[in-house]
C-alpha positions in Angstrom: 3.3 -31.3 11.6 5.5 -28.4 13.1 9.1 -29.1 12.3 12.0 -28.8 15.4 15.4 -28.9 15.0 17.4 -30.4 17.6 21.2 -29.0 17.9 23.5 -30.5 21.0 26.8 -32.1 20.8 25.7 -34.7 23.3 24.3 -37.6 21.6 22.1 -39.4 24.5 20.4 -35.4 25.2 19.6 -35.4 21.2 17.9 -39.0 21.6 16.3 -37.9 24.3 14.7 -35.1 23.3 13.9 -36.5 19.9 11.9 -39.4 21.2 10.2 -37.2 23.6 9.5 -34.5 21.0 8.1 -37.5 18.6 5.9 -38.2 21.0 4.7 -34.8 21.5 3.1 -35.0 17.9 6.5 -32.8 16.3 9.1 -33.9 13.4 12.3 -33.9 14.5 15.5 -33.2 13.0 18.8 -33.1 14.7 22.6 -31.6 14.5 25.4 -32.2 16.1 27.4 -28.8 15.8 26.8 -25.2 14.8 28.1 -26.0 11.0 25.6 -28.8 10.5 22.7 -27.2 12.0 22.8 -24.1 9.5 23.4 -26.4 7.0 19.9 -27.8 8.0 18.0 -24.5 8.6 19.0 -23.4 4.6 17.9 -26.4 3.4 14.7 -27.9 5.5 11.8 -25.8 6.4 12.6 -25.7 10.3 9.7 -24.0 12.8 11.7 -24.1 16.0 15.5 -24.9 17.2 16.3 -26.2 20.4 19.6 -25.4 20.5 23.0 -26.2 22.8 24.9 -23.1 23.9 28.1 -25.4 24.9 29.2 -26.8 21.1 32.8 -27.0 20.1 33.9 -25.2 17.0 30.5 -22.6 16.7 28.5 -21.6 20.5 25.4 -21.8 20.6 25.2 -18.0 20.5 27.5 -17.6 17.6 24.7 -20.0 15.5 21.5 -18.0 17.2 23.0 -15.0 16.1 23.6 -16.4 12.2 20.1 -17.3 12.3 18.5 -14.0 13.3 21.7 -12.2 10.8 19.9 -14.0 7.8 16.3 -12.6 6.7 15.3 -16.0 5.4 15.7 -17.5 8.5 15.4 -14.9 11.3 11.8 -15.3 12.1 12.4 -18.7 12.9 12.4 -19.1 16.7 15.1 -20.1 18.7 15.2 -21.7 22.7 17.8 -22.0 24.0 18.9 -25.4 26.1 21.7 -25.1 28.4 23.5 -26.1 31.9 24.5 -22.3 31.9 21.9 -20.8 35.1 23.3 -17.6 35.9 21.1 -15.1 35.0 23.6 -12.6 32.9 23.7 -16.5 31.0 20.4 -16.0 30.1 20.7 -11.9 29.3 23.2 -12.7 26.9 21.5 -15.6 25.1 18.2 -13.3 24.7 20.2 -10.0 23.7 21.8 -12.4 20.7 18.4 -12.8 19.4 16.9 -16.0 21.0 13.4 -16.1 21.8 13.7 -17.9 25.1 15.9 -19.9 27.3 15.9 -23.6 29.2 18.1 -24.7 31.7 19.5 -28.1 32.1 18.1 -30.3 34.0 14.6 -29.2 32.4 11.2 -30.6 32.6 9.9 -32.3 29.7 6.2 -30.8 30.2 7.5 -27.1 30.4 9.9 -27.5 27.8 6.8 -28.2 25.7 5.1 -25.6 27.0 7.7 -23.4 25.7 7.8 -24.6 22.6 4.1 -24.2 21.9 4.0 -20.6 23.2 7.0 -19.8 21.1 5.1 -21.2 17.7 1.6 -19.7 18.8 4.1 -15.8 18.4 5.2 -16.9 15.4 1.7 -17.6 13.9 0.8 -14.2 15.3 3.2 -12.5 14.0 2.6 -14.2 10.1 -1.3 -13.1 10.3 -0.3 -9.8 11.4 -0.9 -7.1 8.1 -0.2 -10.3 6.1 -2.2 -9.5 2.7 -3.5 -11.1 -0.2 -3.7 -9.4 -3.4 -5.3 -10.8 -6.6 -5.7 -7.9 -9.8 -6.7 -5.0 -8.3 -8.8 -6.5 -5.3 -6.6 -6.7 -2.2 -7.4 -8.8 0.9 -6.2 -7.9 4.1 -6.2 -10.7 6.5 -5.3 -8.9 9.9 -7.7 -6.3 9.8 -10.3 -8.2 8.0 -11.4 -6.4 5.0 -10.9 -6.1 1.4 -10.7 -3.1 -1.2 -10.4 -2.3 -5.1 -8.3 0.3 -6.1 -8.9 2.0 -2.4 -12.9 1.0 -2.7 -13.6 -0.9 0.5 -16.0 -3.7 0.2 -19.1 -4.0 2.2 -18.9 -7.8 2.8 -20.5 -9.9 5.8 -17.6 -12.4 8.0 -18.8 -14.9 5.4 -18.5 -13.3 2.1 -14.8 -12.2 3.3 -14.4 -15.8 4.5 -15.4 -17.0 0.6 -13.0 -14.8 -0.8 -10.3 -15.4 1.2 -10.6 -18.8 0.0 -10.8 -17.9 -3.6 -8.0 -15.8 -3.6 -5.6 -18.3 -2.3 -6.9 -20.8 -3.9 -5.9 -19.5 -7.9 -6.6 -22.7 -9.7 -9.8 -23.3 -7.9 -12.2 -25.0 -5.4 -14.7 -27.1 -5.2 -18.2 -25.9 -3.8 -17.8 -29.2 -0.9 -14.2 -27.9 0.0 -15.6 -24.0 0.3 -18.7 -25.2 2.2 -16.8 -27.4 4.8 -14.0 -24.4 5.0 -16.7 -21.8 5.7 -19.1 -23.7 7.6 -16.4 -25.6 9.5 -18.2 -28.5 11.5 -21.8 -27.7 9.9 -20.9 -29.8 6.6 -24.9 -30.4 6.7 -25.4 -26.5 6.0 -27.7 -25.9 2.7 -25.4 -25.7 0.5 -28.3 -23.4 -1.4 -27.0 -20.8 1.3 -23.7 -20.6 -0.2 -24.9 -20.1 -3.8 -26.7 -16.6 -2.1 -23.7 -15.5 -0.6 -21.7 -16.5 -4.0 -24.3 -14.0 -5.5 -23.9 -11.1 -3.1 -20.1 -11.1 -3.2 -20.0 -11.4 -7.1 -22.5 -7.7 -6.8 -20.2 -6.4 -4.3 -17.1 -7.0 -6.3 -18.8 -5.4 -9.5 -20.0 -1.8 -7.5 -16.3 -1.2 -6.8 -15.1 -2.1 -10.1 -12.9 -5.2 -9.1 -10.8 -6.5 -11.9 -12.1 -10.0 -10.6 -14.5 -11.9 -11.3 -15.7 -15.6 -9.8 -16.2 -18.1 -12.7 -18.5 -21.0 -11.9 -17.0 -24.2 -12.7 -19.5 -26.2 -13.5 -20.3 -29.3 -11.5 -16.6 -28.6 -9.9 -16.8 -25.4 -8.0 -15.4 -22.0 -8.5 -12.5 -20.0 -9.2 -11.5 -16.2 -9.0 -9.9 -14.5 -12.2 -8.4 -11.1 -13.5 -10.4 -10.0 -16.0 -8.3 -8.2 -18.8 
C-alpha cells in the first residue's frame, strides 16, 4: 500500500483529503506545518506528498525545495495543492523542484489521477539501469540481460526471469513460490518444466564461468550462492 503524506495547515482540508485518499486504497499520513512534515519524510517511508504552499513559519516551497536538497528524499514526488492559480504560481512551484501542481477547489477524481501518474514516473524511473549484482554475475533489470565478468548470458525471458528471482531472493525460494512468480496465473504449469529450465540456466551460468552456483534445497526449493 503506497504511502501519502498529507501537509496543510487547515485541519478540515487534511480530513478531507485523508478520508478520501483512504478510500482510494492509500495510507495516509498527515502534518500540519513545514517542520512536522520533514520530520515525517526522515522518518516514515513516504511515496508522495500532497503538500500546502500557504503554511505559516516554512511555505510550501521552502519544504519542496528541502525535500529535493536532500538525496535521501529527493526522488520522492511532490504535488503541490494550493488556492494560488496564476500561472507564474505554478512556474515557481515546478522550478523549486515539484513534480506537479493542483489548484484549490480541485476534483477528487483528477487529483487521483495525478497522483497515480506521478507514482507510475517514479516506478519508471527505479527500474530504469537498476542492477542486481550477486559474485561476479550481474543482472541488469532495464535492459534485460545478465553477464559474468563482461560474458553475456544467452538466457530465454524465463531463465532471466528465474534468476532474477534467485538473485534477490539470497536466503532462498521455494520451487511453488518461483513457479507461481514465473508462471504468474498458470500455477497449474508442470512444474517438471521448471526443473528443465533450472538445468539450462545452471549450463549457461557454468560456460561463462559465473562464480554462482544454484543449490537445490531439497524438498524446499533453491538458492543462488558465491562459490569461493
Amino acid at each position: 500500500m503506497k504511502k501519502v503524506l498529507v501537509v496543510d495547515d487547515e485541519k478540515a482540508i487534511v480530513q478531507m483529503l485523508s478520508i478520501n485518499l483512504k478510500s482510494f486504497g492509500y495510507e495516509v499520513l498527515s502534518a500540519y506545518d513545514g517542520y512536522e512534515a520533514l520530520d515525517i519524510i526522515q522518518n516514515e517511508k513516504i511515496d508522495i506528498v500532497l503538500l500546502d504552499i500557504m503554511m505559516p513559519q516554512m511555505s510550501g516551497i521552502e519544504v519542496c525545495n528541502k525535500i529535493k536538497q536532500n538525496p535521501i528524499t529527493q526522488a520522492i514526488p511532490v504535488i503541490l495543492v494550493s488556492a494560488k492559480t496564476q500561472v507564474e504560481d505554478k512556474i515557481d512551484g515546478l522550478n523549486n523542484g515539484a513534480d506537479d501542481y493542483v489548484s484549490k477547489p480541485f476534483d477528487l477524481l483528477e487529483l487521483k489521477s495525478r497522483i497515480e501518474a506521478a507514482l507510475r514516473q517514479v516506478e519508471v524511473i527505479e527500474n530504469h539501469n537498476k542492477i542486481l549484482q550477486k559474485g561476479n554475475l550481474i543482472v541488469d533489470l532495464y535492459a534485460l540481460c545478465a553477464s559474468c565478468d563482461n560474458k553475456q548470458l544467452d538466457l530465454t525471458l524465463t531463465e532471466f526471469k528465474i534468476l532474477c528471482e534467485l538473485v534477490k531472493n539470497s536466503q532462498g525460494i521455494k520451487k511453488d513460490d518461483l513457479t507461481k512468480l514465473i508462471y504468474s496465473e498458470c500455477v497449474f504449469q508442470n512444474k517438471r518444466i521448471l526443473d528443465v529450465h533450472m538445468r539450462n540456466l545452471r549450463k549457461k551460468l557454468e560456460c561463462v564461468e559465473c562464480n554462482c552456483k544454484i543449490i537445490t534445497l531439497r524438498g524446499i526449493g533453491y538458492k543462488i550462492e558465491v562459490q569461493e
